[in-house]
KEZAKOL-840934 format. One line per 5 residues: number of its first residue (from 1); their letters; for each residue x, y, z of N, C-alpha, C, O. Coordinates in steps of 0.001 Angstrom, whole numbers, plus 500000, padded with zeros to 6 digits. Last residue first. Layout:
# residues N
NUM> a> X:Y:Z:X:Y:Z:X:Y:Z:X:Y:Z | ...
//
This chain:
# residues 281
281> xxxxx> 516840:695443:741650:517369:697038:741760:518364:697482:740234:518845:698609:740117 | 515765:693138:741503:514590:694442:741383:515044:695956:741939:514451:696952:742350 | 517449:691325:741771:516629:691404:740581:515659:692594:740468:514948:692888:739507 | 518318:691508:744437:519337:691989:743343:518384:692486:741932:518482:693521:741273 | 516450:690687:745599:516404:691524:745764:517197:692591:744935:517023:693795:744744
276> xxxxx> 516824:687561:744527:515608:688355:744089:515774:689836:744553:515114:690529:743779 | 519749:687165:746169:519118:687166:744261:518343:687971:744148:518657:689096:743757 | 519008:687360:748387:519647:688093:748111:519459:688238:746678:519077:689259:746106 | 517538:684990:748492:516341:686019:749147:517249:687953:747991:516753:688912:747398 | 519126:682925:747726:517897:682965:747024:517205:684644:747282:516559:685294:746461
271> xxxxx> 520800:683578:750309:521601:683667:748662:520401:683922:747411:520513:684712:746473 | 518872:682627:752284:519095:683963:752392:519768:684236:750690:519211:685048:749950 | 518884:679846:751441:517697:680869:751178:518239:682054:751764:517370:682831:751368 | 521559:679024:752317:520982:678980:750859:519380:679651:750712:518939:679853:749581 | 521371:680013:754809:522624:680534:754007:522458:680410:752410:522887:681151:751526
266> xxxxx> 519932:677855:755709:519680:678998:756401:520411:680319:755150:519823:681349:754820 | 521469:675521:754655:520519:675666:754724:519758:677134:754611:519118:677488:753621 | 524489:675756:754680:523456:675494:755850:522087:676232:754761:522036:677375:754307 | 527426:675070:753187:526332:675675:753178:525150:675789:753494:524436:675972:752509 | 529142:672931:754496:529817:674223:753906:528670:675193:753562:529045:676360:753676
261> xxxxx> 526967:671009:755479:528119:671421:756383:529122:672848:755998:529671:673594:756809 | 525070:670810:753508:525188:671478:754336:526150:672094:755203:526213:673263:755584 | 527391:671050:750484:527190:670335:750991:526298:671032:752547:526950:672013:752903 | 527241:672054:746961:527952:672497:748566:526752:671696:749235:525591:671623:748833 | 528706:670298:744419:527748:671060:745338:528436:671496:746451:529607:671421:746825
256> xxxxx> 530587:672423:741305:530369:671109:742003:529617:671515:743435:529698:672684:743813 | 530822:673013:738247:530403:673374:739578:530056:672100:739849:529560:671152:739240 | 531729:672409:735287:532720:672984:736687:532388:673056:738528:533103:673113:739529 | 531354:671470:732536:530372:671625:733680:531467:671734:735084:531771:670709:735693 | 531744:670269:730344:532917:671345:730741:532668:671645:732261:533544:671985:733056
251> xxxxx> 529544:668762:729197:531194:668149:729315:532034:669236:730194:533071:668828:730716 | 526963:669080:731139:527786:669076:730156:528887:668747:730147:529365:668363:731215 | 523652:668332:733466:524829:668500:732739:525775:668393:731363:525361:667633:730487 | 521500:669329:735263:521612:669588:734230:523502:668964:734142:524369:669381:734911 | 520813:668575:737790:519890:669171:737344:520201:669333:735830:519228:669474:735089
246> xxxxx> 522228:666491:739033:521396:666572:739472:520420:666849:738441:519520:666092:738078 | 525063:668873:738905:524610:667626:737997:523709:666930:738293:524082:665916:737702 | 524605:670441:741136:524426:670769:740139:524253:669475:738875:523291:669369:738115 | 522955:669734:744470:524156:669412:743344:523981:669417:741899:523299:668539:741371 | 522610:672705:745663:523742:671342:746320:523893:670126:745450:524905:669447:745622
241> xxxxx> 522681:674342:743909:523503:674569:744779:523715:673294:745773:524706:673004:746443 | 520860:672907:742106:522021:673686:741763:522863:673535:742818:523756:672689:742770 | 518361:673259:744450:519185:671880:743308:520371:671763:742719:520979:670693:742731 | 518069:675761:744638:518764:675365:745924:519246:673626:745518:520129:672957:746055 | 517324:676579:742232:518489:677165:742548:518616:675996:744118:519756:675570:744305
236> xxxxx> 514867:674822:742049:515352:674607:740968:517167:675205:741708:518105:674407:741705 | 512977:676114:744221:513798:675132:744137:514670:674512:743506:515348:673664:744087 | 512753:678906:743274:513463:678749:743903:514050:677379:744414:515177:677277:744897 | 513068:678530:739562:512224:678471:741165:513532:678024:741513:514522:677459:741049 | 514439:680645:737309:514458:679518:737787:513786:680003:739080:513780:681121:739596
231> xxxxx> 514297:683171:735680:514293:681688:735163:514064:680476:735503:513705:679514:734824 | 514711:684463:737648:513555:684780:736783:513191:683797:735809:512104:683621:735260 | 516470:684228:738898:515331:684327:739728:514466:684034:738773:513468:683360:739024 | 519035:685379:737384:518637:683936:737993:517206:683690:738120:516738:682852:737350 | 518379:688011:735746:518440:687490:736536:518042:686243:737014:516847:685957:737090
226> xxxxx> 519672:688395:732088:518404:688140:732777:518638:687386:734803:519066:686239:734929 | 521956:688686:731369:521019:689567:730618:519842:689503:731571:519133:690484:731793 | 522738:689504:734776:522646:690029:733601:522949:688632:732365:523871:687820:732439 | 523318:687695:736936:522072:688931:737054:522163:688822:735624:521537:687855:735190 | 525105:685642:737129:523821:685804:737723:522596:686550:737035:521455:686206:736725
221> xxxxx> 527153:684734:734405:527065:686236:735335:525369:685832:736251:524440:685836:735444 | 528415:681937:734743:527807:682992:733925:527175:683963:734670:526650:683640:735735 | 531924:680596:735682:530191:680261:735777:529937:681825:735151:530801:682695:735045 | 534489:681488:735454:534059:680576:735543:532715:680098:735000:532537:679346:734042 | 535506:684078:735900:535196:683786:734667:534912:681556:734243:535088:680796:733291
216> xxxxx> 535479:686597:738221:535863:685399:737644:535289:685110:736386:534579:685952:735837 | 535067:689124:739112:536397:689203:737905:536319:687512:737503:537015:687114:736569 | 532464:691844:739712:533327:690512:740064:534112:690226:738891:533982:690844:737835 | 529162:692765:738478:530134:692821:738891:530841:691286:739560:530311:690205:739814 | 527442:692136:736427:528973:692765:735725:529443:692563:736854:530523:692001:736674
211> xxxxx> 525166:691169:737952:525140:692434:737533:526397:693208:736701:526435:694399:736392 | 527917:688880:739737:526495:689188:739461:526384:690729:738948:527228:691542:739324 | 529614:686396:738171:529316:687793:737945:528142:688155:738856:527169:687468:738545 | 530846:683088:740005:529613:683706:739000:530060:685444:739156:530748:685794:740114 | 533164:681816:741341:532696:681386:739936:532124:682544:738805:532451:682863:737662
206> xxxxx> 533459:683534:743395:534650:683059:743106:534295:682372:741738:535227:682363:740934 | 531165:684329:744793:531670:685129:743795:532922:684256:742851:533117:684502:741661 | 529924:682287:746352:529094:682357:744883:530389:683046:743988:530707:682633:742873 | 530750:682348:748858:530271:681635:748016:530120:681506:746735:530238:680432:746145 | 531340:684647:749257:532092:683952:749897:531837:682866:749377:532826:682132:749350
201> xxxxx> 529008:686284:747608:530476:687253:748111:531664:686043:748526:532830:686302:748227 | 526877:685216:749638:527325:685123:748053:528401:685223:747955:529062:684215:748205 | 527153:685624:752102:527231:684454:751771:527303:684187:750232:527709:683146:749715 | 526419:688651:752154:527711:687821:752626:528181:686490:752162:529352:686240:751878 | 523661:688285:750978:524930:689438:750428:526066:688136:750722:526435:687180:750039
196> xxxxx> 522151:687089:753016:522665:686544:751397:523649:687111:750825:524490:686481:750184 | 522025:688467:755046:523101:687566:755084:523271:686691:754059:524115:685798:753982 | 520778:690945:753711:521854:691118:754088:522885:690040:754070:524007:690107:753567 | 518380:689680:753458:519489:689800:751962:520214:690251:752006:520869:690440:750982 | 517396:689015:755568:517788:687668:755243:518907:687935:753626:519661:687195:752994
191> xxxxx> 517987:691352:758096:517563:690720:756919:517935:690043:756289:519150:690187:756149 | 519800:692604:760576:519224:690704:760410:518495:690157:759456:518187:688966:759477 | 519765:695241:760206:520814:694233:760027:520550:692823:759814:521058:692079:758976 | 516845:696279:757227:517066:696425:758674:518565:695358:758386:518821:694809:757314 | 517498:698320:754592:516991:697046:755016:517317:697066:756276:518153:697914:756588
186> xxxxx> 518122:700921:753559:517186:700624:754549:516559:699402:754749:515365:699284:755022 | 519927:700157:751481:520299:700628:752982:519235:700469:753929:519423:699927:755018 | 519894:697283:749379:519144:698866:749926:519005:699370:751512:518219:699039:752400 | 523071:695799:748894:521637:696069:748679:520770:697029:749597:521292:697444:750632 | 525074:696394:746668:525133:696586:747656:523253:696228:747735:522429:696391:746835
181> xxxxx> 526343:695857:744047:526081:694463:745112:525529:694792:745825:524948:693829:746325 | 527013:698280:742806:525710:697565:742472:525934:695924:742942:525694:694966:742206 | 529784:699293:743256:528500:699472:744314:526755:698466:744028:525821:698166:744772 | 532144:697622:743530:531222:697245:743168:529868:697323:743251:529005:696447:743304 | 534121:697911:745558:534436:698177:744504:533215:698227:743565:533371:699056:742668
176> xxxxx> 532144:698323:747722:532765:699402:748085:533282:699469:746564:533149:700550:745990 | 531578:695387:747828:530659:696337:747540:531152:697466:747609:530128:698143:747521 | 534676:694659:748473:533853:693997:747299:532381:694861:746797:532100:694980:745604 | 537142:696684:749532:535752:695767:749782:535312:695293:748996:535980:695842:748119 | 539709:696656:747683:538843:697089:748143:537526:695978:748583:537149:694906:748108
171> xxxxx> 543021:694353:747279:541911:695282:746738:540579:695704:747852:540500:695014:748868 | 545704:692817:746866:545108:693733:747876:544306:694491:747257:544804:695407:746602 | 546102:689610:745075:546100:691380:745189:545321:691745:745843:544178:691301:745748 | 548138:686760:743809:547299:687413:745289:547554:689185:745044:548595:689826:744900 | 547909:684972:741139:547952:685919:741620:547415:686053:743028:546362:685515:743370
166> xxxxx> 547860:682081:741026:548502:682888:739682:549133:684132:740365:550328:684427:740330 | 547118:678808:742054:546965:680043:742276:548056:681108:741094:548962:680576:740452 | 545922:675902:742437:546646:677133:740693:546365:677884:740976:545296:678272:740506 | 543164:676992:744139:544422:676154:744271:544526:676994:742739:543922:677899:742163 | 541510:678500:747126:541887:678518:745971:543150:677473:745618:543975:677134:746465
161> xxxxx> 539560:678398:749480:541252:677293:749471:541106:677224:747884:540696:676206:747327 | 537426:679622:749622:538378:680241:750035:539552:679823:750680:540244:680228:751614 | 535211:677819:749101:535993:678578:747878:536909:679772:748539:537055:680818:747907 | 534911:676472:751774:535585:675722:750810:535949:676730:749980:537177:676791:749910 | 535567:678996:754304:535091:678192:753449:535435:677434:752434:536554:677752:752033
156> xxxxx> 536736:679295:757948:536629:679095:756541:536280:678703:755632:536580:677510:755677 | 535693:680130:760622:534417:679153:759634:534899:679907:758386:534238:680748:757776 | 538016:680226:762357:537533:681164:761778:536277:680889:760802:536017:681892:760138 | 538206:677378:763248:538247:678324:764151:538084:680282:763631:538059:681262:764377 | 538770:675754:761246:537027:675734:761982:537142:676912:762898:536093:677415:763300
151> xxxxx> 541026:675452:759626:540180:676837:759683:539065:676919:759973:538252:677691:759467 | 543540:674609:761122:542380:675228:761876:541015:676379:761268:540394:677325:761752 | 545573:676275:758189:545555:675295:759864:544370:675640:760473:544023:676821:760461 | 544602:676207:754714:544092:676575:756467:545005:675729:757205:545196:674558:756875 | 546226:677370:751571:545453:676547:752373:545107:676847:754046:545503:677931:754474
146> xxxxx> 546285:677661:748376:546112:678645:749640:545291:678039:750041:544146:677860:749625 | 549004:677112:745810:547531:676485:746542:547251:677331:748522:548011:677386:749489 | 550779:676863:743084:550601:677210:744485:548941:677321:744898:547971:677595:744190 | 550659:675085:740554:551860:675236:741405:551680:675844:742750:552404:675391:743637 | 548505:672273:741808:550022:673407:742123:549365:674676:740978:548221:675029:740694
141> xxxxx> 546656:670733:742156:546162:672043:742481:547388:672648:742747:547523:673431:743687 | 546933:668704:739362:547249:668575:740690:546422:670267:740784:545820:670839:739876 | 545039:667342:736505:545746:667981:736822:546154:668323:738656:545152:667980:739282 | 542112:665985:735619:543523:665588:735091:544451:666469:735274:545029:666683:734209 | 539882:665022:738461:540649:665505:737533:542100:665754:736980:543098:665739:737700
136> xxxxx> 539064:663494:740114:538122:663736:739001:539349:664948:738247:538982:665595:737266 | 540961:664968:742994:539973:664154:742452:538744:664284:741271:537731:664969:741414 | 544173:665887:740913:542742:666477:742126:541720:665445:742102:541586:664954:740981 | 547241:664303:741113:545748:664651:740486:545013:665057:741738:545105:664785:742935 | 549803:665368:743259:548853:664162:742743:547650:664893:742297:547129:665843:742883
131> xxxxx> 552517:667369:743000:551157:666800:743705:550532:665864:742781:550863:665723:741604 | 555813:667012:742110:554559:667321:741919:553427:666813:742973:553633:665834:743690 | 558681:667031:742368:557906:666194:743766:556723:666520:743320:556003:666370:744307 | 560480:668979:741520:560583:667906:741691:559420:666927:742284:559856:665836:742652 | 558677:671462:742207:558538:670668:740754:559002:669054:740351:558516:668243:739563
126> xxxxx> 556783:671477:744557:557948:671567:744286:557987:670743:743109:557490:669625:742979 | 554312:673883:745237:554558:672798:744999:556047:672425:744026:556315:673015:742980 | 553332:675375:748016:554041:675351:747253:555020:674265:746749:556025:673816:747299 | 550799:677119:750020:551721:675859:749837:552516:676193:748454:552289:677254:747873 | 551062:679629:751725:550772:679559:750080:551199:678442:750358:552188:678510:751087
121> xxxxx> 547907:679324:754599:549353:679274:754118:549456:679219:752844:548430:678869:752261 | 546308:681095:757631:546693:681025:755982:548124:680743:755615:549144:681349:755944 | 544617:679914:760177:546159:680204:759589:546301:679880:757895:546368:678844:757233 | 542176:680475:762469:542779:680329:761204:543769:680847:760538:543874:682049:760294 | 542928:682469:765428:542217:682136:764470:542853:681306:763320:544071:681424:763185
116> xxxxx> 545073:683725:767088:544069:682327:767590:542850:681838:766381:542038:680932:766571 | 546345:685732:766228:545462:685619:767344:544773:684401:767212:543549:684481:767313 | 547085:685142:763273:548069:685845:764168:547699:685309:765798:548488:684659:766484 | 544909:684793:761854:545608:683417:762399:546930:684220:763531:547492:683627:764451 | 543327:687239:761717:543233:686352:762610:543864:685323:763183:543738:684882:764325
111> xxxxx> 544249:687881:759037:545021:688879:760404:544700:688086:761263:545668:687858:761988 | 542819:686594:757649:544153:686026:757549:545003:686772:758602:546128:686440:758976 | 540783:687614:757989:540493:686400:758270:541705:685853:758691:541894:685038:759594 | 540819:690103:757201:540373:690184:758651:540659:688429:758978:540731:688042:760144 | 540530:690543:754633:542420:690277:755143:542169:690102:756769:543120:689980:757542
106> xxxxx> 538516:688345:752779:538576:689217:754274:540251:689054:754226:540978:688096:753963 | 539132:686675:749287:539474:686777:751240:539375:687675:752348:540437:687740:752967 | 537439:685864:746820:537994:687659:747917:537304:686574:749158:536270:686087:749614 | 538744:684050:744410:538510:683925:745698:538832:685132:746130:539954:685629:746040 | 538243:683578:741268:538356:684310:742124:538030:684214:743271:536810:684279:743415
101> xxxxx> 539019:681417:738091:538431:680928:740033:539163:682138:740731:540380:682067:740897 | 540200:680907:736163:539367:681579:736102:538762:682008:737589:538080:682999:737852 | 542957:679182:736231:541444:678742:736100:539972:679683:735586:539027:679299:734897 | 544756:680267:737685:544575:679969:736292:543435:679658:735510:543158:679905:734336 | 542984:682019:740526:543786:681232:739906:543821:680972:738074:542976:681469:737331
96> xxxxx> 543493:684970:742670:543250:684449:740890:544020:683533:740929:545224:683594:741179 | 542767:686071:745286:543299:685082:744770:542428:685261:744112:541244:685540:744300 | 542226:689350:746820:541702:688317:745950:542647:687716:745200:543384:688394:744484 | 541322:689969:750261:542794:689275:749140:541770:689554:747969:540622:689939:748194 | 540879:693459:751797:540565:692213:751071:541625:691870:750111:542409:692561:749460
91> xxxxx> 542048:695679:752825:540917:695036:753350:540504:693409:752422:539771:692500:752811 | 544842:697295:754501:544196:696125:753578:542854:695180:753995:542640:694389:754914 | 545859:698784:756010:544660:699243:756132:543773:698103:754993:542570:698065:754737 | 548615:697197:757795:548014:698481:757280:546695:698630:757201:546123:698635:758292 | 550068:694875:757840:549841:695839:758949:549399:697210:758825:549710:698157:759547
86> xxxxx> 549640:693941:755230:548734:693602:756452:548640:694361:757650:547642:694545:758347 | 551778:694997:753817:550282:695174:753423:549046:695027:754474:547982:695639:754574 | 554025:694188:755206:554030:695312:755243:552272:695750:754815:551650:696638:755398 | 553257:690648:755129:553125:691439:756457:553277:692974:755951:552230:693443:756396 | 553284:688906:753386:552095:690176:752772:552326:690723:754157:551375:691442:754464
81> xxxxx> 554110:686797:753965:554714:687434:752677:554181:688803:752844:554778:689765:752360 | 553108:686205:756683:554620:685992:756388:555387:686844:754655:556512:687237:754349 | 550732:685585:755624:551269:686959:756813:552732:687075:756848:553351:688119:757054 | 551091:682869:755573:550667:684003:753922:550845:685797:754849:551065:686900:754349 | 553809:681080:755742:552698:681637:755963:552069:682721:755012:552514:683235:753986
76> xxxxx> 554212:678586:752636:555099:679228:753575:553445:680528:754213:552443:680785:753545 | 555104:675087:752772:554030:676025:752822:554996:677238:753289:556033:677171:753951 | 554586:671646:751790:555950:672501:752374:555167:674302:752096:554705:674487:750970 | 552271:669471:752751:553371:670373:751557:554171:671250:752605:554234:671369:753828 | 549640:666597:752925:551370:667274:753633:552176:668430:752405:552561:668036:751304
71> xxxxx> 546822:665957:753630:547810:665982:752732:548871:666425:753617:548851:666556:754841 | 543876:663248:753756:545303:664290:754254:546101:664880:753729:546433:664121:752818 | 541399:664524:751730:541915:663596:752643:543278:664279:753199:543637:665454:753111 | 540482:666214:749760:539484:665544:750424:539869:664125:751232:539200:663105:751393 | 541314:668212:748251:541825:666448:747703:540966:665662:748736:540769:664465:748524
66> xxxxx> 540691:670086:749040:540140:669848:747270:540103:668463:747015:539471:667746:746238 | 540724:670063:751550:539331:670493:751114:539583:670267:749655:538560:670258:748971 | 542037:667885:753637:542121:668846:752694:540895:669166:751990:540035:668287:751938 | 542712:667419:756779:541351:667335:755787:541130:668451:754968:540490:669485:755164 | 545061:667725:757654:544469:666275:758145:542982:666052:756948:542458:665036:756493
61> xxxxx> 547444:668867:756675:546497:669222:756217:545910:667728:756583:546221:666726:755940 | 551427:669884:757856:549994:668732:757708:548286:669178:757558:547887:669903:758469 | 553901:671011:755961:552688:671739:757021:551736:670400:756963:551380:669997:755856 | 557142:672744:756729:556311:671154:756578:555007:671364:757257:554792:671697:758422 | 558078:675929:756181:557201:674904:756674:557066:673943:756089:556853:674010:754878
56> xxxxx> 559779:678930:755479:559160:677772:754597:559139:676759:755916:560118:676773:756662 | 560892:680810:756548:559811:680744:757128:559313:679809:756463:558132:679644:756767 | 563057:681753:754712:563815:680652:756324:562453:680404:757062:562562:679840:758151 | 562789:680315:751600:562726:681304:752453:562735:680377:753679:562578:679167:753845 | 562401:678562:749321:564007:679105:749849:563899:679399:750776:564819:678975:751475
51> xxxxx> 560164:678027:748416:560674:677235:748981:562162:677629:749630:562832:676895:750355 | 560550:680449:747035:559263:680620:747846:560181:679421:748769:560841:679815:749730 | 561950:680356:744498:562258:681648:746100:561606:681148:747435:562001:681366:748580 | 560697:678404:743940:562102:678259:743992:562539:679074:745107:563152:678816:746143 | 558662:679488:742626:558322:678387:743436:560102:678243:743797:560147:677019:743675
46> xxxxx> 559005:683009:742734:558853:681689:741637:559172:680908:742990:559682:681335:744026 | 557173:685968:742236:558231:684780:743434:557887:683832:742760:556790:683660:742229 | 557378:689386:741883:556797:687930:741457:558144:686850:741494:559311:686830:741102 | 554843:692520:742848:556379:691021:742963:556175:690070:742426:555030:689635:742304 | 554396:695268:741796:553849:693751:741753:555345:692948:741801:556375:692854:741134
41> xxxxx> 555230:698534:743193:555654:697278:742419:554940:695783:742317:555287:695166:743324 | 552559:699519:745562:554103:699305:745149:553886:698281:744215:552980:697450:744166 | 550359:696998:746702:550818:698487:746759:552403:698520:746459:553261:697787:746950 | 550351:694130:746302:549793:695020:747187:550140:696168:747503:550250:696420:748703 | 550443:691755:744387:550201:693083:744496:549909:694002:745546:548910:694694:745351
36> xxxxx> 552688:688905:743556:551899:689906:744751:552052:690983:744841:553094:691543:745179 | 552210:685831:741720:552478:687349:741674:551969:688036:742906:550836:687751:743295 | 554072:683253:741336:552713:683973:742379:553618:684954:741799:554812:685060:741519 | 555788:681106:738706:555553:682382:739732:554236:682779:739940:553357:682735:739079 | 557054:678869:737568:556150:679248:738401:556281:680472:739052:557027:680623:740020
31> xxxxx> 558711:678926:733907:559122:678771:735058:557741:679418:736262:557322:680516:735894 | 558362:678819:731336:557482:678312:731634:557660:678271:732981:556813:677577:733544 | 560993:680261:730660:559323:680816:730201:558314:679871:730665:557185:680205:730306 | 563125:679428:731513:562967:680835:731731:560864:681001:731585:559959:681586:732181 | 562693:677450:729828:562645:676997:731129:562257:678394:732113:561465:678470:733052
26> xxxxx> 563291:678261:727407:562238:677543:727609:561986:676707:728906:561332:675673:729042 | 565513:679719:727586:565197:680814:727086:563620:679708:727797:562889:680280:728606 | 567631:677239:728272:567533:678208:729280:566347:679563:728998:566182:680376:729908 | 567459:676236:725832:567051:675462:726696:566494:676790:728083:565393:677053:728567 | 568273:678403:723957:567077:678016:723711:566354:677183:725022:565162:677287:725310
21> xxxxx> 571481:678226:725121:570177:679410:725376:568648:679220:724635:567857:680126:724898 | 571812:675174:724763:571756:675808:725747:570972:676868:726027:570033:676837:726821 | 572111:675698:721912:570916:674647:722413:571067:675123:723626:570078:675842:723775 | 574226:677419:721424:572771:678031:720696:571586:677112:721764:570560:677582:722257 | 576081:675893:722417:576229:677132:723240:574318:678383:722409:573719:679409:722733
16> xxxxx> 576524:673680:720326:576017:673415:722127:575281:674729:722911:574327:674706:723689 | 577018:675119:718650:575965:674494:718583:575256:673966:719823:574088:673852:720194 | 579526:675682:719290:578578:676512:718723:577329:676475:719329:576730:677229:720095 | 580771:673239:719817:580634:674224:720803:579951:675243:720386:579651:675957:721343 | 580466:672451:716557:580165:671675:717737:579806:672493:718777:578593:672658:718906
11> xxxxx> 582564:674296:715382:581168:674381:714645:579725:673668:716335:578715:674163:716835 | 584434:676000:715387:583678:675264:716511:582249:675226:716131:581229:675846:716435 | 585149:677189:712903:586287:676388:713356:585835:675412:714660:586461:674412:715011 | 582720:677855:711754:583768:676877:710696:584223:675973:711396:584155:674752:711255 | 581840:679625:713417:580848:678071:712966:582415:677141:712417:582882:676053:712757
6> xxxxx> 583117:681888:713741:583635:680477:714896:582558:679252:714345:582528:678126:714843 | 583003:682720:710757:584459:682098:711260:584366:681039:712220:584885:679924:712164 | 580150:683274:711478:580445:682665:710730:581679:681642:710952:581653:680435:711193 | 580495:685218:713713:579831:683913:714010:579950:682999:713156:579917:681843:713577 | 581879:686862:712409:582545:686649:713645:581824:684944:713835:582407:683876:714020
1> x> 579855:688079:710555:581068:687506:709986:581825:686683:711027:582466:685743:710557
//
């Protein structure tokens, strides 16, 4: 009855004061936030906080790995958010981006930039000021993007500069969560499906499943219904892997190659060696 009366007499200021909380209800809801899990409460920092903080940076990126030339953002360190998690017993990130794209980070990698190693930063893209398309595609790598200073000095990899980042969460080893990665203890250390293990895991996981295990949802599970191996020669997979359109393509087609310099040679038949060994446990 109250709202009625003030329609009559402010009908105008009403009306302002309804468009307002619809405005504020659709800004509220599309507004950026990283989420960060790492024990306790999940936080969640909108591009606004992030750029607030007294550790926010102008950071130069001489050779960006998505945009594949220089860039410049305003960044803040990633030890800088996650220090109570880090000085603990955290063993692995995994960045989720929107995308589907899981990146597990060693927290060994990002404890390194402390000491002389590679420096993890969240960039963070300011709404005023968007980023520029990715190359070949119709969208930037905001709202937040996890990037390197120096990351020759830890041999960071390309799928471990996630961009549309969503989420960062502190989780378990990757074979520790996932015992069916592990492969058969009594392989000696320098076996070639040991250093396929690794090189999948850093490579491979951030798209593909193997066996169920892993969370992205990019590329199609490896192992299951039928293992890679079994479909394809081994040359057929090392075509794939350095360049997938090459061998097959579609409109949605996501993978793009790795190049020696990000994947040696040595690293793509151990991934092959690791497959087949996957295939017969």
């Amino acid at each position: 009855m109250l709202i009625r009366i003030l329609a009559r007499i402010f009908p105008r200021i009403l009306l302002l004061v309804i468009l307002l909380g619809f405005e504020t209800a659709r800004v509220s809801a599309t507004e950026r936030v990283l989420t960060l899990s790492f024990g306790g409460e999940p936080r969640r920092l909108t591009a606004a906080a992030l750029l607030a903080r007294p550790d926010v940076a102008s950071l130069a990126v001489p050779d960006d790995v998505s945009y594949h030339r220089a860039m410049t953002y305003r960044a803040v360190p990633l030890l800088g958010l996650i220090e109570g998690a880090a000085s603990g017993g955290l063993d692995t990130i995994e960045a989720r981006a929107s995308d589907g794209f899981v990146s597990l980070v060693p927290a060994s990698l990002v404890k390194k930039g402390a000491s002389g190693g590679a420096v993890a930063w969240i960039a963070v893209e300011d709404p005023a000021a968007p980023w520029p398309n990715l190359p070949g595609k119709d969208s930037g790598a905001g709202p937040f993007y996890l990037v390197w200073t120096h990351p020759e000095r830890s041999n960071i990899g390309a799928e471990q500069w996630p961009y549309a980042l969503e989420a960062l969460t502190g989780v378990d080893d990757p074979v520790r969560r996932w015992p069916q990665l592990a492969v058969d203890a009594a392989l000696p250390e320098g076996a070639p499906e040991r250093r396929g293990q690794a090189a999948f895991l850093k490579n491979c996981m951030p798209c593909h499943m193997l066996n169920g295990a892993g969370n992205a949802e990019v590329g199609p599970d490896l192992g299951r219904p039928l293992n890679v191996t079994k479909y394809m020669t081994p040359f057929g997979i090392k075509a794939v892997i350095r360049d997938p359109k090459a061998v097959r393509t579609w409109p949605q087609q996501q993978m793009t190659g790795f190049d020696k310099a990000n994947l040696p040679d040595a690293d793509v038949e151990a991934i092959i060696a690791f497959l087949t060994h996957m295939a017969s446990r």
